[in-house]
PASEBA-1860 file (N, C-alpha, C; in nm, 3 decimals):
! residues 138
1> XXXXXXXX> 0.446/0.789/0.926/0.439/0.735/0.791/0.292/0.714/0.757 ~ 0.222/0.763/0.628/0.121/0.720/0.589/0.088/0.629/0.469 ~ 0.058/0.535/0.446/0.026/0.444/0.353/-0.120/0.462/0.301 ~ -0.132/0.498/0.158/-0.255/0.565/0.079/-0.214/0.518/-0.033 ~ -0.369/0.458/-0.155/-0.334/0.414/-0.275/-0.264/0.523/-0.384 ~ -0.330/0.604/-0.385/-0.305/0.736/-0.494/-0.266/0.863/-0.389 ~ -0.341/0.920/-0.305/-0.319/1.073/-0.261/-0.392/1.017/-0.131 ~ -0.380/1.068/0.009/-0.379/1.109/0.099/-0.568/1.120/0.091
9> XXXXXXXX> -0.629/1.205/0.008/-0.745/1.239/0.003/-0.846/1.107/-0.065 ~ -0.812/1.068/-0.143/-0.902/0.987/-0.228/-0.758/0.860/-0.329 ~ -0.829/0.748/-0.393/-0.741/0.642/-0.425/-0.755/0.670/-0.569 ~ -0.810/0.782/-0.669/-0.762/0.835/-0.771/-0.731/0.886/-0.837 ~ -0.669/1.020/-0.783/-0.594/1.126/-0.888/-0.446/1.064/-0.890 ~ -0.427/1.139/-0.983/-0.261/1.049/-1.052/-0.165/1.142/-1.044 ~ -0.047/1.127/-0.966/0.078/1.212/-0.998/0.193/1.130/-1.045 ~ 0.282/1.164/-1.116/0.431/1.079/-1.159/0.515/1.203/-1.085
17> XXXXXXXX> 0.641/1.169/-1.132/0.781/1.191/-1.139/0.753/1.371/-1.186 ~ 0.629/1.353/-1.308/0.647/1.433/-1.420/0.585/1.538/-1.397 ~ 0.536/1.519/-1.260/0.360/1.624/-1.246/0.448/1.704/-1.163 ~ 0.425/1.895/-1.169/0.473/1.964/-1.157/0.453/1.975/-0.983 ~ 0.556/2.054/-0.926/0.546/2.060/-0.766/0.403/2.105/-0.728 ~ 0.362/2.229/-0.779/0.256/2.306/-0.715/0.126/2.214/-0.747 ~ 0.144/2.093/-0.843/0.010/2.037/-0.844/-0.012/1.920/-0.723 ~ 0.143/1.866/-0.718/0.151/1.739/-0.602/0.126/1.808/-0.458
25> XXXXXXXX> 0.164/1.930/-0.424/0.128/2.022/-0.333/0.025/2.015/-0.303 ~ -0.076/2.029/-0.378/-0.229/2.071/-0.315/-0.267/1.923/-0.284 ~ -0.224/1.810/-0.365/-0.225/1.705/-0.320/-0.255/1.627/-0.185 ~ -0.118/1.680/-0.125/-0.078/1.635/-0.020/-0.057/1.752/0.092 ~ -0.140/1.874/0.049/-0.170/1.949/0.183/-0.218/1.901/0.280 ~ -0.178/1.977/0.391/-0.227/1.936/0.525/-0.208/1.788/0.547 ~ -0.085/1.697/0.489/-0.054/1.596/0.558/0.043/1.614/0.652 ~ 0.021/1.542/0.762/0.085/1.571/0.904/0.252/1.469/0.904
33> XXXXXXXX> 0.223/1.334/0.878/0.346/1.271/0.830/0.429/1.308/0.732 ~ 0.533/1.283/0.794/0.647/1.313/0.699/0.689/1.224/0.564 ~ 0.676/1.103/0.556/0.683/1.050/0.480/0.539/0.966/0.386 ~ 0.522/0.931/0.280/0.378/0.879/0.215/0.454/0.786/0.161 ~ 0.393/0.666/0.157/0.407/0.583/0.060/0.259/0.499/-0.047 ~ 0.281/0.525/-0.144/0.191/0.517/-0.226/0.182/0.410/-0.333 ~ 0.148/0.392/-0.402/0.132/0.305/-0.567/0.031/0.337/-0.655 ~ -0.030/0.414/-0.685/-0.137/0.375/-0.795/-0.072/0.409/-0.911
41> XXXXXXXX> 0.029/0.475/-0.944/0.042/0.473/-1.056/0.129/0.346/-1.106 ~ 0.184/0.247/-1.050/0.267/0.114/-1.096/0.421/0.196/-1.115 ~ 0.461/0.279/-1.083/0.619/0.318/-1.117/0.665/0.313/-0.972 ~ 0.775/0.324/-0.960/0.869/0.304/-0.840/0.924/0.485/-0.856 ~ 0.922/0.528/-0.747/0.991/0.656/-0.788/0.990/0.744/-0.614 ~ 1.091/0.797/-0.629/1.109/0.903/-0.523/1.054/1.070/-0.535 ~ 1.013/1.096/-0.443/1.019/1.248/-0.475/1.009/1.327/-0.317 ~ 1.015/1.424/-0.351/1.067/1.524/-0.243/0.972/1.676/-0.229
49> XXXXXXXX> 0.945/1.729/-0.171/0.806/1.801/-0.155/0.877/1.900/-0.017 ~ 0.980/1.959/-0.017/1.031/2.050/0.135/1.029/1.889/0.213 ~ 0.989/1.924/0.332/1.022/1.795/0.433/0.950/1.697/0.429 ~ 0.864/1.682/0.296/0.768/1.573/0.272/0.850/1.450/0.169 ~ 0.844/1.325/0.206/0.929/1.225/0.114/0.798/1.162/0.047 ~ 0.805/1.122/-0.087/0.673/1.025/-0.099/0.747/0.924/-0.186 ~ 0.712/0.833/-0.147/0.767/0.692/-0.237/0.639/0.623/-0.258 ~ 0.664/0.605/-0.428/0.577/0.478/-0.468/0.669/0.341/-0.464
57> XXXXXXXX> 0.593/0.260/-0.415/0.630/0.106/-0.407/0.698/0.049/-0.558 ~ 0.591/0.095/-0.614/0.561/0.005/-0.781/0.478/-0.085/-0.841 ~ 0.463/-0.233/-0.820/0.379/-0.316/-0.863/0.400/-0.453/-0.846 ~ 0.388/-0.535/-0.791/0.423/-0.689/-0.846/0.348/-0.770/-0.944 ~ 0.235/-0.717/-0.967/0.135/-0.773/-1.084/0.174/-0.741/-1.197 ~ 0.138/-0.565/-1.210/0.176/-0.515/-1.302/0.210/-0.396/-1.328 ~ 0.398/-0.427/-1.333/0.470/-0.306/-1.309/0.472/-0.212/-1.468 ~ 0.511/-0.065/-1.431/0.591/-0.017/-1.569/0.710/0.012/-1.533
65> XXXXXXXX> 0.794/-0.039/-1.609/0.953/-0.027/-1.549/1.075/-0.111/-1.623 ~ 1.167/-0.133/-1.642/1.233/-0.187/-1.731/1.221/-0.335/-1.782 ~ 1.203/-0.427/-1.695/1.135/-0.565/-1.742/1.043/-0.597/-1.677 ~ 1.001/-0.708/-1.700/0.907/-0.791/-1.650/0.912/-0.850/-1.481 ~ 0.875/-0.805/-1.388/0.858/-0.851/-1.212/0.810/-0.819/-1.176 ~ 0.828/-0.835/-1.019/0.756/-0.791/-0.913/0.877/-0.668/-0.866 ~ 0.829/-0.541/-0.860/0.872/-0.367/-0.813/0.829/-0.373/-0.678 ~ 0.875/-0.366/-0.562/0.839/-0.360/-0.451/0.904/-0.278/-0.346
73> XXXXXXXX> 0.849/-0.231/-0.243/0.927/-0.177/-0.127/0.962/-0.199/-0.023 ~ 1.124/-0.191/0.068/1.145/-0.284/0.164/1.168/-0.172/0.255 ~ 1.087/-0.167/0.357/1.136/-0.072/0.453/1.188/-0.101/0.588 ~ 1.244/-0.001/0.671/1.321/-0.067/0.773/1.326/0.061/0.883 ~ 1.193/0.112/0.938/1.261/0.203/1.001/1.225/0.321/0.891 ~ 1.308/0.450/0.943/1.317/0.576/0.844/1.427/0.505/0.692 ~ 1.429/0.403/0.727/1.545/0.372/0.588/1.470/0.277/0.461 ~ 1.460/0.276/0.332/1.386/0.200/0.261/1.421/0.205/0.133
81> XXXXXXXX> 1.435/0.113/0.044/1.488/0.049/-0.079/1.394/0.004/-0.156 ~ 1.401/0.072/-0.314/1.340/-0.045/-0.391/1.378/-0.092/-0.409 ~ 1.299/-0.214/-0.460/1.342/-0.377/-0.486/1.312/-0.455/-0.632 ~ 1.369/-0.506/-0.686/1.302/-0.565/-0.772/1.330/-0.757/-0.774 ~ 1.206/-0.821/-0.763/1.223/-0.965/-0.792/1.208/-1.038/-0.962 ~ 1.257/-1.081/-1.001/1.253/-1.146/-1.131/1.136/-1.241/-1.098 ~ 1.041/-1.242/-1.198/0.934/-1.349/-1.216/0.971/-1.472/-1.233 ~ 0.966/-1.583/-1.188/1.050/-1.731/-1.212/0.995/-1.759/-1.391
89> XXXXXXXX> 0.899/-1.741/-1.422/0.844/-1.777/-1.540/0.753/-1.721/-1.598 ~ 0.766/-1.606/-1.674/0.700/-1.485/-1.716/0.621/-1.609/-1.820 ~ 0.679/-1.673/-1.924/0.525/-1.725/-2.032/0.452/-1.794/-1.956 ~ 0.488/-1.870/-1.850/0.372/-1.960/-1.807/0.310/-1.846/-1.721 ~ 0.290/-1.776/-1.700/0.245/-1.650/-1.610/0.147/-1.604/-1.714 ~ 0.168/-1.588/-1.849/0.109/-1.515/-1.952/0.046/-1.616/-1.997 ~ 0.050/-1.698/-2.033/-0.038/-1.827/-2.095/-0.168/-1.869/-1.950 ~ -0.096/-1.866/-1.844/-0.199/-1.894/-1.758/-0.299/-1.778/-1.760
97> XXXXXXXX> -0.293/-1.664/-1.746/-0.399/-1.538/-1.758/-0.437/-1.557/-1.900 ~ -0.379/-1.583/-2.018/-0.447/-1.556/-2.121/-0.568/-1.662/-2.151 ~ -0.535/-1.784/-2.071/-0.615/-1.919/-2.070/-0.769/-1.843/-1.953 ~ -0.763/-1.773/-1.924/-0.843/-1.755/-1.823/-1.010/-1.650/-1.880 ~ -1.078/-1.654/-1.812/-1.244/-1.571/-1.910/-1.258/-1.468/-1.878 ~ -1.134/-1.376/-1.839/-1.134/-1.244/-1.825/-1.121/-1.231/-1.966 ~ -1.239/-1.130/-1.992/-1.282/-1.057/-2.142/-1.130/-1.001/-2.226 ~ -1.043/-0.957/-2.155/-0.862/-0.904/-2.193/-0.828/-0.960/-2.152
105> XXXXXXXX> -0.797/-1.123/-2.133/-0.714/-1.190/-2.075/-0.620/-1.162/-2.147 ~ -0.609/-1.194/-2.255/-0.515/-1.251/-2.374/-0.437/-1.085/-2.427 ~ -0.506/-0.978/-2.418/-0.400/-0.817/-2.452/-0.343/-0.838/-2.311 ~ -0.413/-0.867/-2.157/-0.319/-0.809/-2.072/-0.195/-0.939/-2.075 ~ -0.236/-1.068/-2.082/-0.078/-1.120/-2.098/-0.006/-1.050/-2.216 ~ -0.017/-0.998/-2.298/0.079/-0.992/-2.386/0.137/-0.830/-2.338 ~ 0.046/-0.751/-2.301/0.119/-0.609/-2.261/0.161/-0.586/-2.124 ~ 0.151/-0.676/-2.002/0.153/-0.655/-1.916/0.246/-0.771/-1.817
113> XXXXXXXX> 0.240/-0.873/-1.910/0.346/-0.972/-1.821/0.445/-1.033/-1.965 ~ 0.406/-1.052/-2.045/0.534/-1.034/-2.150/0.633/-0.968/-2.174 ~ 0.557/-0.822/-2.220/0.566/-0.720/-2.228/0.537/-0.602/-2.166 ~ 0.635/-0.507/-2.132/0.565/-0.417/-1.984/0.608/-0.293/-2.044 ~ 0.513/-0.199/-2.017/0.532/-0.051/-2.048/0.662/0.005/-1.983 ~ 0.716/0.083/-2.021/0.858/0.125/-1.945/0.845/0.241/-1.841 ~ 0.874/0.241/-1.746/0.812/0.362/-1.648/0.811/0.516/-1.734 ~ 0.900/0.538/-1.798/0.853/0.647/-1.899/0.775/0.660/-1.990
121> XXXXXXXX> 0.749/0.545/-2.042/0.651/0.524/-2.147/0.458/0.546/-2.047 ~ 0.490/0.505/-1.935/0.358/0.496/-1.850/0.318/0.632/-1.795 ~ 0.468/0.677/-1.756/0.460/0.802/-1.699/0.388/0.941/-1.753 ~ 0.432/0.915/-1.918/0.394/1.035/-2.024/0.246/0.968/-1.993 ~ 0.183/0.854/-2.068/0.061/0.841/-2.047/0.020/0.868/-1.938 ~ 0.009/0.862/-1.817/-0.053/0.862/-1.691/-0.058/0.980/-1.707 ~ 0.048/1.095/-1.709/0.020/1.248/-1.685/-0.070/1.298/-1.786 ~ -0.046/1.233/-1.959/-0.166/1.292/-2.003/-0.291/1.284/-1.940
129> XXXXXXXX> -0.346/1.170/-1.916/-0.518/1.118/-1.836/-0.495/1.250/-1.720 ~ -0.409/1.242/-1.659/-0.413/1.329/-1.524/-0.468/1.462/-1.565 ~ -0.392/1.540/-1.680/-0.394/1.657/-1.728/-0.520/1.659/-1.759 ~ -0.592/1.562/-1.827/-0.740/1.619/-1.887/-0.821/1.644/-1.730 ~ -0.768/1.551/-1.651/-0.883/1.557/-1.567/-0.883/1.638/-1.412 ~ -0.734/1.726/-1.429/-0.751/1.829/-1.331/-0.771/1.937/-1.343 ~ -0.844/1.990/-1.238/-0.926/2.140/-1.281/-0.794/2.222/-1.317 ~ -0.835/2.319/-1.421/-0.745/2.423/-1.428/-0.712/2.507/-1.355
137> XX> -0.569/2.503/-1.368/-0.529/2.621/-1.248/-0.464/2.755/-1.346 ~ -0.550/2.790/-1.464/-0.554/2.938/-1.450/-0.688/3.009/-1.415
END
């Protein structure tokens, strides 16, 4: 099993759900483990690569995914589940960051622990950024 933020090679190129086989391929050439587990993009998701498994975790800060929590991964062995925990108190969570002198305190409580991008909604974005910024493969 290997544990890496983004890719095997470096902690920022971006793949989803959405990014085509032959690009996640070159990706994750020449990895020797069978299984990856990853996160940088904040989605929870499975995928399958021939005998390669890669699972993203997701996020507990700040997920994209149907509500507001902590997205996490429980593993056990070759066997492993996502998870999701409910936040005990999403406004006081958001009022406390927005009270705080981070320059976006106050957009990231409102888009990010109020309100959370939906893993599809993140996914289309993420692959656009990805798309501008991988070399062309014609």
């Amino acid at each position: 099993m290997l544990f890496c933020h983004a890719i095997p090679t470096n902690d920022e190129d971006i793949f989803t759900p959405l990014t085509s086989d032959a690009v996640v391929a070159t990706y994750f050439e020449g990895t020797q483990q069978r299984t990856v587990i990853c996160g940088h993009t904040h989605v929870q998701f499975e995928r399958h690569l021939g005998d390669l498994r890669i699972l993203n975790a997701g996020s507990v800060g700040m997920p994209f995914a149907d509500k507001p929590g902590a997205y996490w991964l429980l593993l056990d062995g070759d066997r492993y589940e996502h998870r999701f925990t409910p936040y005990d108190n999403v406004e006081a969570a958001a009022k406390q960051i927005a009270s705080t002198n981070y320059p976006q305190a106050q957009q990231f409580a409102e888009e990010n622990v109020r309100k959370i991008p939906t893993a599809q909604e993140a996914m289309e974005f993420l692959e656009a950024i990805a798309q501008k910024n991988r070399p062309s493969t014609s």
